[in-house]
N, CA, C and O atoms as a GROMACS GRO file, in nm:
protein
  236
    1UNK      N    1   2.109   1.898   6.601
    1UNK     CA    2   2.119   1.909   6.456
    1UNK      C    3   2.143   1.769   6.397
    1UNK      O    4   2.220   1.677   6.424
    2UNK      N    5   2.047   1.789   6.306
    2UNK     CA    6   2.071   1.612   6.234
    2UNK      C    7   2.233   1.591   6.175
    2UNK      O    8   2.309   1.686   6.157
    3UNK      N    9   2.271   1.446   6.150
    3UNK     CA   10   2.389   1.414   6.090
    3UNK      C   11   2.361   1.446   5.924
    3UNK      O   12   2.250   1.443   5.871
    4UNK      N   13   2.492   1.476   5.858
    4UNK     CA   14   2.432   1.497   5.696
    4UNK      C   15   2.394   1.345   5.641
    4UNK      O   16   2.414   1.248   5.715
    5UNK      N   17   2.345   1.330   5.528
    5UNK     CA   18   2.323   1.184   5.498
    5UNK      C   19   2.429   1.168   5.404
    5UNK      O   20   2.478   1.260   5.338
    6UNK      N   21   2.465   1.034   5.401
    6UNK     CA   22   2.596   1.006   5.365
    6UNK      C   23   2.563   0.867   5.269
    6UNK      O   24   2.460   0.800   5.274
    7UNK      N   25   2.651   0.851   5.202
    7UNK     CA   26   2.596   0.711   5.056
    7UNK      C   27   2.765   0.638   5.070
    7UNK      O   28   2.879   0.682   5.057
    8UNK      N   29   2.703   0.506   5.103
    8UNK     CA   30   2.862   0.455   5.162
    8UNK      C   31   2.895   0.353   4.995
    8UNK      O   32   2.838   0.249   4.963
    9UNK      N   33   2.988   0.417   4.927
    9UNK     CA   34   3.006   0.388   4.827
    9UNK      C   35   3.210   0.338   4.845
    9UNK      O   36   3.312   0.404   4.868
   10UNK      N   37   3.186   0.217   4.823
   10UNK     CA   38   3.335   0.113   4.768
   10UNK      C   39   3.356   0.153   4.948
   10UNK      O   40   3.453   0.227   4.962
   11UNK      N   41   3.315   0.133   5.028
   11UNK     CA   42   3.365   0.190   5.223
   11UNK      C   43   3.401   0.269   5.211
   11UNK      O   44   3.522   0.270   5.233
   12UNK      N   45   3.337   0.410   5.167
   12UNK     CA   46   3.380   0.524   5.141
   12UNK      C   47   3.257   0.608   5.218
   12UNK      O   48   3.148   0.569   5.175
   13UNK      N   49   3.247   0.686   5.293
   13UNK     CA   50   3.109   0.718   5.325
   13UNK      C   51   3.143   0.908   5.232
   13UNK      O   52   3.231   0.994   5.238
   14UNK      N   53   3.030   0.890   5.167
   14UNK     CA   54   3.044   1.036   5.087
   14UNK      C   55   2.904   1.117   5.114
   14UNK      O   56   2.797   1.071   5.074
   15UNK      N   57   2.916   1.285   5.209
   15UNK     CA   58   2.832   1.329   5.097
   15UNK      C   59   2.787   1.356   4.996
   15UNK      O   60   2.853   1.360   4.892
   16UNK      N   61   2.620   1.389   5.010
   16UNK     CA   62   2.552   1.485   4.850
   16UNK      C   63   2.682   1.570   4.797
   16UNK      O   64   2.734   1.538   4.690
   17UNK      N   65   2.729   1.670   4.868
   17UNK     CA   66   2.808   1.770   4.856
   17UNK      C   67   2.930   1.683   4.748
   17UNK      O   68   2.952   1.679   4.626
   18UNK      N   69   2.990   1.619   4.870
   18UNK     CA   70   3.130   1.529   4.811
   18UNK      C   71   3.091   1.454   4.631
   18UNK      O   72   3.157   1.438   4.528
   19UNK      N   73   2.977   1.432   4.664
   19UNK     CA   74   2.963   1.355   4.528
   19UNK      C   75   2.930   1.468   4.425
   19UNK      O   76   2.959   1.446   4.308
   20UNK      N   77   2.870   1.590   4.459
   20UNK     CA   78   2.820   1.677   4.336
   20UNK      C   79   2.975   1.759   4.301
   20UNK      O   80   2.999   1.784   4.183
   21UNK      N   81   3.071   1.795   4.403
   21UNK     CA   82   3.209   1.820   4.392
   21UNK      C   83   3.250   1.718   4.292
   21UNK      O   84   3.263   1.763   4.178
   22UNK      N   85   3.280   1.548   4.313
   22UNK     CA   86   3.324   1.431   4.229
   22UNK      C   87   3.240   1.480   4.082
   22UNK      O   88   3.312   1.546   4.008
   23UNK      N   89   3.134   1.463   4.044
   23UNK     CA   90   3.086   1.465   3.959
   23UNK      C   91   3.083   1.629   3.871
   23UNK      O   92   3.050   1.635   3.753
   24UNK      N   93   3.116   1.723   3.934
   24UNK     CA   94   3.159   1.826   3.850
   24UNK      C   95   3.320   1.855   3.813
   24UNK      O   96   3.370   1.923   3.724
   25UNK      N   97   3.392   1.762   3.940
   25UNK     CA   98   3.540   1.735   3.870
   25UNK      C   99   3.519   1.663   3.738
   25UNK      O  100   3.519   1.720   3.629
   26UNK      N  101   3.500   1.525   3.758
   26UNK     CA  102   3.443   1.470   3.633
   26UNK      C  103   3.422   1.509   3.485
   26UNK      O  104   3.462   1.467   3.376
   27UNK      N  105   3.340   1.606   3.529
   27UNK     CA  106   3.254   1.651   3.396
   27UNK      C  107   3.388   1.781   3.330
   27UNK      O  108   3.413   1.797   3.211
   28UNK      N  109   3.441   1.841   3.422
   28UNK     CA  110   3.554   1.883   3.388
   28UNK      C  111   3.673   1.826   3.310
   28UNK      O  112   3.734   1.886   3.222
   29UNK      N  113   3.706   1.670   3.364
   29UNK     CA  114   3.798   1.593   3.318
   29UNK      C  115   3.761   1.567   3.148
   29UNK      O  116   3.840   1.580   3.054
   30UNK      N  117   3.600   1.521   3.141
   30UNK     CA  118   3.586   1.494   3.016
   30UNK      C  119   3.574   1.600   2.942
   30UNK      O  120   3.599   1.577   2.824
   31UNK      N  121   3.539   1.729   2.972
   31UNK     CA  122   3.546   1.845   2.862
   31UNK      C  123   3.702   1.867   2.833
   31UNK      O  124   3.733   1.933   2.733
   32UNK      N  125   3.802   1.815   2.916
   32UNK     CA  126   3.960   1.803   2.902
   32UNK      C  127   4.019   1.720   2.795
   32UNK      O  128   4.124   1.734   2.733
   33UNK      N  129   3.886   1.592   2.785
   33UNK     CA  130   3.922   1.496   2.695
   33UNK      C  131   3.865   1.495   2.554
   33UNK      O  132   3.892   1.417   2.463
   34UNK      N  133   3.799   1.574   2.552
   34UNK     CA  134   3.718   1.631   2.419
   34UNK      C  135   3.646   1.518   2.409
   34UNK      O  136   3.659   1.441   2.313
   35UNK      N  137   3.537   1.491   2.542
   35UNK     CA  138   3.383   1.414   2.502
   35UNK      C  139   3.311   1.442   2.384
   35UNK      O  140   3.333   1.514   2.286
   36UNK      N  141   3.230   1.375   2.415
   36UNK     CA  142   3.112   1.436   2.294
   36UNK      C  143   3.025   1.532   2.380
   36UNK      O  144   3.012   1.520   2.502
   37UNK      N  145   2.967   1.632   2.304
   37UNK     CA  146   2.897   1.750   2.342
   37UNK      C  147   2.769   1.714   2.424
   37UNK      O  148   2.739   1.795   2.512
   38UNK      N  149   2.671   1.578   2.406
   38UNK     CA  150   2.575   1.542   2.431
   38UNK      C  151   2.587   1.471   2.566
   38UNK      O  152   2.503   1.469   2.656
   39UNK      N  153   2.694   1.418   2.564
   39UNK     CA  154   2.742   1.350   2.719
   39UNK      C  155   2.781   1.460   2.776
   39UNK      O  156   2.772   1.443   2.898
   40UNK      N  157   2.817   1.558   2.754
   40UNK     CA  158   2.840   1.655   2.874
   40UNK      C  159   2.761   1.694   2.874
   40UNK      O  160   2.749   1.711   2.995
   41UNK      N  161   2.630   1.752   2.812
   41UNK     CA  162   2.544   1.795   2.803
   41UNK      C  163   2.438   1.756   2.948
   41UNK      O  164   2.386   1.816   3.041
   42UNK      N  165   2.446   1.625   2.898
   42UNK     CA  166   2.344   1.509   2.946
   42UNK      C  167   2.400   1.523   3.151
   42UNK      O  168   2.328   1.546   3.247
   43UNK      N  169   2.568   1.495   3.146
   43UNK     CA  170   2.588   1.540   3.224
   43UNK      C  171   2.582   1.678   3.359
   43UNK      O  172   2.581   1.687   3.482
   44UNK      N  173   2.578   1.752   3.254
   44UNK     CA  174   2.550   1.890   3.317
   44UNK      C  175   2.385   1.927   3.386
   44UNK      O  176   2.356   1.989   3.488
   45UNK      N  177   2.294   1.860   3.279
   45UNK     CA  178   2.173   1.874   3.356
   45UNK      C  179   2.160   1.752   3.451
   45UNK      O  180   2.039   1.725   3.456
   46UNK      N  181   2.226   1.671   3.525
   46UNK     CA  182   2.236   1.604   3.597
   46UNK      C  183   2.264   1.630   3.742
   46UNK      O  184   2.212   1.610   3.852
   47UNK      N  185   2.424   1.713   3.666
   47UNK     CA  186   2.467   1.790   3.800
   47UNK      C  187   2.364   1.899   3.842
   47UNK      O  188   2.320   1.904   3.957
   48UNK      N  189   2.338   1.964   3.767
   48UNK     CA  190   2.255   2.106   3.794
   48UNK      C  191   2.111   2.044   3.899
   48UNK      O  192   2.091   2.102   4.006
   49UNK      N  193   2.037   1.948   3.866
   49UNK     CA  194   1.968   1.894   3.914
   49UNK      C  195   2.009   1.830   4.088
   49UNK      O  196   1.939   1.842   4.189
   50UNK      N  197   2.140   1.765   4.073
   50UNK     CA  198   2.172   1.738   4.251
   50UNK      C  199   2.176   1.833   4.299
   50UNK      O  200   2.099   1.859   4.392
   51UNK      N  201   2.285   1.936   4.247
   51UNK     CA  202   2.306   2.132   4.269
   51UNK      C  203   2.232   2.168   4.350
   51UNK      O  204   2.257   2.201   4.466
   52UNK      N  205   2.080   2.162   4.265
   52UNK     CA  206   1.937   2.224   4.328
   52UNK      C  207   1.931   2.121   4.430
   52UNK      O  208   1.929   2.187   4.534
   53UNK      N  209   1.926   1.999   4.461
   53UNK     CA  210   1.868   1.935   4.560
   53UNK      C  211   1.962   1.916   4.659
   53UNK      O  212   1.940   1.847   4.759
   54UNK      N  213   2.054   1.968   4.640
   54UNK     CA  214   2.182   2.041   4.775
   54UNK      C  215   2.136   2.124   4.820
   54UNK      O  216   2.072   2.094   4.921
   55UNK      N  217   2.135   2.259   4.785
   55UNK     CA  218   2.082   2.374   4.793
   55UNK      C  219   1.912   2.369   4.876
   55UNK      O  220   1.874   2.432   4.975
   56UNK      N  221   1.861   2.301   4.817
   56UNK     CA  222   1.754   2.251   4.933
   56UNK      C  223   1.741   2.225   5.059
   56UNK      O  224   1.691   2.284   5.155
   57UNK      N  225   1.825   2.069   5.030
   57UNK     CA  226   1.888   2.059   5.156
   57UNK      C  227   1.917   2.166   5.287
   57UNK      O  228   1.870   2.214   5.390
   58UNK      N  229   2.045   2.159   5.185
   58UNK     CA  230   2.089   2.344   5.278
   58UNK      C  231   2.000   2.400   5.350
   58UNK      O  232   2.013   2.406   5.472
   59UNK      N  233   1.895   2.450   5.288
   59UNK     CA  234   1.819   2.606   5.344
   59UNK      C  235   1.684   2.533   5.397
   59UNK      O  236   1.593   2.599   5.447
   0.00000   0.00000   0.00000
């Protein structure tokens, strides 16, 4: 079985997974902070987009 692929960010080695987890904490934090609607927006079809290409992955 292959290794997962991993993005070595600040010597951090992260998965897809780890980062679409980071980035929907995120997007959480700023709907906490009362962003603007368009940045989360913008955000959300971002995430939804890695989402799907996890889910790919996956299966």
């Amino acid at each position: 079985m292959r290794k997962p692929y991993v993005i070595n960010s600040d010597g951090e080695f992260k998965t897809l997974q780890d980062c679409v987890e980071q980035m929907a904490l995120g997007i959480a934090d700023d709907v906490a902070n009362d962003e603007k609607i368009e940045k989360i927006q913008s955000e959300c079809k971002i995430l939804d987009s890695l989402t799907i290409a996890l889910l790919a992955i996956k299966n």
